[in-house]
C-alpha atoms as one frame of an Amber mdcrd trajectory, in Angstrom:
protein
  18.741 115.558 -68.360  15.190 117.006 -69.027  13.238 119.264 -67.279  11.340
 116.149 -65.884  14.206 114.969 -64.339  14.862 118.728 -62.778  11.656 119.218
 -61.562  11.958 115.663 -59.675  15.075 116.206 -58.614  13.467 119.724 -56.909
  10.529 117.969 -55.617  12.832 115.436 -53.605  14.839 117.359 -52.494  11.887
 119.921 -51.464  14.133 122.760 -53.440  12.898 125.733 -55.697  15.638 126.463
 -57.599  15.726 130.294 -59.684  15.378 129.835 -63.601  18.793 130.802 -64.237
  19.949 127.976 -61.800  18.047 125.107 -63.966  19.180 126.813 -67.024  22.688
 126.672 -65.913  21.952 122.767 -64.828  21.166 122.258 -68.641  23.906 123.316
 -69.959  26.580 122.019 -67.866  24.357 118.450 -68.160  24.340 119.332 -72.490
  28.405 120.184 -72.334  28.843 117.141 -70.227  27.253 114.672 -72.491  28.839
 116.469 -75.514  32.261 115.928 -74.104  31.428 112.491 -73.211  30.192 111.905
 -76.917  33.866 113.381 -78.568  36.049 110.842 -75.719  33.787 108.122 -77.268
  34.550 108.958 -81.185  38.056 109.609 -80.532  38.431 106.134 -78.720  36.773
 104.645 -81.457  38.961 106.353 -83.564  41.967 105.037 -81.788  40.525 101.360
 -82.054  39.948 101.539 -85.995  43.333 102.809 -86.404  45.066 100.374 -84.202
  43.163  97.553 -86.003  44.570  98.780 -89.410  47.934  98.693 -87.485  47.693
  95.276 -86.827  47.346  94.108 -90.537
């Protein structure tokens, strides 16, 4: 998420959110996508290792 996407978010929803409320939007949208990025390596993880299984 970027502020771009914030700030069009706010203008259609006709919203004017505090600082600290966009600031807390970018951080739970950063921890979000970093969690999302670990579940992807770990299941590609899993697939390496269960293709060495296999041989």
């Amino acid at each position: 998420m970027t502020f771009a996407d914030v700030g069009e978010w706010c203008r259609l929803l006709l919203v004017d959110p505090l600082p600290q409320e966009v600031e807390m939007l970018m951080a739970m949208d950063d921890t979000y996508l970093k969690a999302v990025r670990e579940d992807q390596a770990a299941a590609q993880q899993r697939a390496i290792e269960e293709a060495r299984n296999r041989k």
